[in-house]
C-alpha positions as CSV (number, residue, x, y, z in Angstrom):
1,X,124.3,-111.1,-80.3
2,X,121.8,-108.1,-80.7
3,X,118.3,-108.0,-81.4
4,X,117.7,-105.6,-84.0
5,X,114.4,-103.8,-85.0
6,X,115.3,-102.9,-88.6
7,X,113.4,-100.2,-91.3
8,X,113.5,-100.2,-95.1
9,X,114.8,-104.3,-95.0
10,X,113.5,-104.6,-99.0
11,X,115.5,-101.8,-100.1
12,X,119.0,-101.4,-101.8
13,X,120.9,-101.3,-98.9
14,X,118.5,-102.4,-96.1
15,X,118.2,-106.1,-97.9
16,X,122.0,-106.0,-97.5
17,X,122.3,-105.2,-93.8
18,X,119.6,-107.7,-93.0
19,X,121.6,-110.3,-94.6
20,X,124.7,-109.5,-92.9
21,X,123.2,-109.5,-89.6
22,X,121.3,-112.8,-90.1
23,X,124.8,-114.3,-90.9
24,X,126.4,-112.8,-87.9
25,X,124.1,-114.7,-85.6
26,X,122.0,-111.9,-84.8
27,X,118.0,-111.8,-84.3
28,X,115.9,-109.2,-86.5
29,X,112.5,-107.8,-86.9
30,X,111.7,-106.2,-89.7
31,X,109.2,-103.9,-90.2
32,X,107.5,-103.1,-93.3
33,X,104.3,-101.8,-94.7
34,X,104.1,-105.1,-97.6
35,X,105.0,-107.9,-95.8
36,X,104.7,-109.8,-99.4
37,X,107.5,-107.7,-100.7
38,X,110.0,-108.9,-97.9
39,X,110.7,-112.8,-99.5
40,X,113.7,-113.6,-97.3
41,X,112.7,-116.2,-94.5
42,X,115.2,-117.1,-91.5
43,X,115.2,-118.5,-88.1
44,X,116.1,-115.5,-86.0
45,X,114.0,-113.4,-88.6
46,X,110.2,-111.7,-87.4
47,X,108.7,-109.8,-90.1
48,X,106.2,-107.2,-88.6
49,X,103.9,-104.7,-90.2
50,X,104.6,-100.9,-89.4
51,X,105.0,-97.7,-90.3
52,X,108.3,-95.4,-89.4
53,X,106.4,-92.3,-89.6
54,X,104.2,-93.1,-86.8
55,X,106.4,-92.5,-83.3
56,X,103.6,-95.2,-81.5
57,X,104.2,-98.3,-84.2
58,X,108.2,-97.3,-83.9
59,X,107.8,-97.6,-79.9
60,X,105.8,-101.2,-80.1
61,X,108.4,-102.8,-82.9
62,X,111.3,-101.0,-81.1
63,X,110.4,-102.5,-77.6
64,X,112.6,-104.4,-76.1
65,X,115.6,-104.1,-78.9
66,X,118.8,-103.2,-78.4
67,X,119.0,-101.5,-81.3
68,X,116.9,-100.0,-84.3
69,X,118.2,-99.6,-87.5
70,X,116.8,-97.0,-90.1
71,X,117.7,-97.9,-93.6
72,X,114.4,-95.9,-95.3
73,X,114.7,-94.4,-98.9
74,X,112.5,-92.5,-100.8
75,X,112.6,-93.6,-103.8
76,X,112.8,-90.0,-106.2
77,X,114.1,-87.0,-104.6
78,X,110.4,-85.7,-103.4
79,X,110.3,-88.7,-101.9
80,X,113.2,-88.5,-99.9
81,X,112.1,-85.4,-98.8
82,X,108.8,-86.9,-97.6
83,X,110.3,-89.4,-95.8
84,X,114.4,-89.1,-94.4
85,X,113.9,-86.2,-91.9
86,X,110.2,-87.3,-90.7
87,X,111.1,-90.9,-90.1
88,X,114.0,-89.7,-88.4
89,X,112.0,-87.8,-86.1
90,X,109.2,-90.0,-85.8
91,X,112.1,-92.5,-85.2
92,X,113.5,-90.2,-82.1
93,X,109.8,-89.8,-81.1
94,X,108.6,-93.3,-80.4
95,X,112.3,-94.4,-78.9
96,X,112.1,-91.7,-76.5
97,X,109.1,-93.2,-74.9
98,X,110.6,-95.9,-74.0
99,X,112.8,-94.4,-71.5
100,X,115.5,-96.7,-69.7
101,X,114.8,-99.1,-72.0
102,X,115.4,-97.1,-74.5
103,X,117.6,-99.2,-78.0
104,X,120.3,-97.3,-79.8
105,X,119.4,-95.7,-83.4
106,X,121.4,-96.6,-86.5
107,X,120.9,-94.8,-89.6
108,X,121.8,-94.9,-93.1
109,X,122.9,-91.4,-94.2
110,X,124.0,-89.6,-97.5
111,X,127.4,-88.5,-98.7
112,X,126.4,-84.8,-100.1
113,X,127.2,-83.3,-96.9
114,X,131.1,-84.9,-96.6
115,X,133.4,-82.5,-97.1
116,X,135.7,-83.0,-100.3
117,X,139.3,-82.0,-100.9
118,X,138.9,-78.2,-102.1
119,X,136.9,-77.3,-98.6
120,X,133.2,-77.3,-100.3
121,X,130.9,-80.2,-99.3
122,X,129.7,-83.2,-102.4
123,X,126.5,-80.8,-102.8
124,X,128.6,-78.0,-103.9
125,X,129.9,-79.8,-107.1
126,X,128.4,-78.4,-110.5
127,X,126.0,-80.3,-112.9
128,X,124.2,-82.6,-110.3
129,X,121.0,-83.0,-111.4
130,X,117.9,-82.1,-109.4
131,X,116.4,-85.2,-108.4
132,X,120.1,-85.8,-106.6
133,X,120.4,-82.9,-104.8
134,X,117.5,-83.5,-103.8
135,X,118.1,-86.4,-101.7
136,X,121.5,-85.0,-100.6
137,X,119.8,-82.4,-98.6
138,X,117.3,-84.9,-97.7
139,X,120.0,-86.6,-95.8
140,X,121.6,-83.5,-94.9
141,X,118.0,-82.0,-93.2
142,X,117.8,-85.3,-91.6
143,X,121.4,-85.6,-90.0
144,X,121.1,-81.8,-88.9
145,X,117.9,-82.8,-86.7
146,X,120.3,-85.9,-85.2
147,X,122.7,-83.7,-84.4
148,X,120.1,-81.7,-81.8
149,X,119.5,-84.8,-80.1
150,X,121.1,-85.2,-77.0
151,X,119.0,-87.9,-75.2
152,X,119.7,-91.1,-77.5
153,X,122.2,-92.8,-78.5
154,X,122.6,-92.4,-82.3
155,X,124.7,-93.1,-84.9
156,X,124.6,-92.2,-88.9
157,X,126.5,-93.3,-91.6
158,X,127.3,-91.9,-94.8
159,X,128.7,-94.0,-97.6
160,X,131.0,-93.3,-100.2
161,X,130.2,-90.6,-102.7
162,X,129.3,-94.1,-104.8
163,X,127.4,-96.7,-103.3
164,X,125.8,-100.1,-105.3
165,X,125.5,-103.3,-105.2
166,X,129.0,-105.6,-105.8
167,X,130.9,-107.6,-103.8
168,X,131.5,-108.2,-100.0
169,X,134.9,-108.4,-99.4
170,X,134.5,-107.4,-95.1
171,X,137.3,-104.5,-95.7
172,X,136.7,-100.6,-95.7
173,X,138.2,-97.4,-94.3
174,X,136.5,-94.8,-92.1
175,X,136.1,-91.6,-91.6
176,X,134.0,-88.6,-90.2
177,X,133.0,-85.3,-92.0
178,X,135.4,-85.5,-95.1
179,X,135.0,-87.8,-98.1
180,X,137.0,-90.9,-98.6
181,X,138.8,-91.4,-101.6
182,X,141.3,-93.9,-102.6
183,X,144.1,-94.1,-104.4
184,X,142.1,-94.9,-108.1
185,X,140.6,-91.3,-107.1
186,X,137.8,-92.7,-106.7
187,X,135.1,-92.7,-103.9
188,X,133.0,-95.8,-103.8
189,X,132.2,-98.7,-101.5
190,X,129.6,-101.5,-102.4
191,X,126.5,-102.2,-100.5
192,X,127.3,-104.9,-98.7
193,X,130.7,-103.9,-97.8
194,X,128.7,-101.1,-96.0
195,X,126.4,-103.5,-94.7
196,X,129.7,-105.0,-93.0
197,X,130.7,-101.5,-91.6
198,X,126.8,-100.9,-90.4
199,X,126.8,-104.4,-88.1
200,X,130.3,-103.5,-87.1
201,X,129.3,-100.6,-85.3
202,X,126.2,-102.4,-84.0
203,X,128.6,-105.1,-82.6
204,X,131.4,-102.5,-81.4
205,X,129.9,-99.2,-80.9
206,X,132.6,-96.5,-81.7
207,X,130.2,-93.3,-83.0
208,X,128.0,-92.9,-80.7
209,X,126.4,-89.3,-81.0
210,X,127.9,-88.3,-84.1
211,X,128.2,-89.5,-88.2
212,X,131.3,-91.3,-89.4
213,X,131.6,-92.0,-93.6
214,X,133.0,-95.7,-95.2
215,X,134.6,-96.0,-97.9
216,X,137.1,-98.8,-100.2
């Protein structure tokens, strides 16, 4: 079992992985800036007050983790702006002071930067609104900055080019830079389904250094 120092635990997806490693037998902090807006209590659970975009609070909560998981959002598409690519950084920031001891990084990506059948990438596609392109690149900006850091052990994860909340059924495909899409022709997987895939790759690391996508 794994103790896991996990961002953005109140949100879509982060409530999602949190409950799926709970079941799994595994022991979390989370760390969030309301502690009042994080309800779910547990046994193995710490909740701890922090903030990802400061590299000092992400190298006390990380300590002594074996891994950190990043599951931020932003909210609008400013917001993800504001905050994928600096908590990422801030994220790489605080973990590389703590050298040997040093937990692997998780993240939840975005999908606009899979590539799609006809050779473009998601972003590419005509009449996406603003706000969604917006947090597209927010994803993209962020995963480019992984991908220049050769000192940690990281992994990110893009979902589907549709992601919500539905039902866990423990089975997806995966895949690396291209989009998955099944046979309805359609590309979706639900949040807890990507939760699964998420504490799957904590439990048996297979992508370390590099993004891999999950989809139905």
């Amino acid at each position: 079992m794994s103790t896991i120092t996990l961002y953005g635990a109140t949100g879509t997806i982060g409530s999602r992985v949190l409950a799926e490693a709970l079941r799994r037998g595994h022991t979390v902090t989370a760390v969030v800036r309301d502690p009042a807006k994080l309800t779910v209590t547990h046994p193995a659970l710490t909740v701890a007050v922090g903030d990802v975009l400061d590299p000092a609070s992400v190298a006390e909560h990380a300590k002594g983790s074996a891994v950190v998981v990043s599951a931020v959002g932003g909210g609008d598409g400013p917001g993800h702006q504001a905050l994928i690519a600096p908590s990422f950084e801030s994220l790489v920031a605080g973990l590389r002071t703590l050298g040997t001891d040093t937990p692997r990084l998780v993240t939840v990506g975005g999908a606009g930067s899979l590539r799609t059948p006809d050779g473009k990438q998601v972003w590419d596609a005509e009449g996406l609104p603003e706000f969604l392109l917006q947090i597209m690149h927010a994803h993209g900006d962020a995963l480019d900055f992984l991908r220049t850091v050769t000192d940690l052990r990281w992994t990110n994860i893009s979902p589907a080019g549709t992601i919500a909340p539905g039902e866990r059924t423990g089975a997806y495909r995966e895949g690396l830079e291209d989009l998955l899409i099944g046979a309805d022709g359609e590309s979706r997987i639900s949040t807890e389904d990507y939760a699964v895939a998420l504490v799957d790759e904590i439990e048996q690391p297979k992508h370390i250094g590099e993004r891999f996508t999950v989809a139905y």
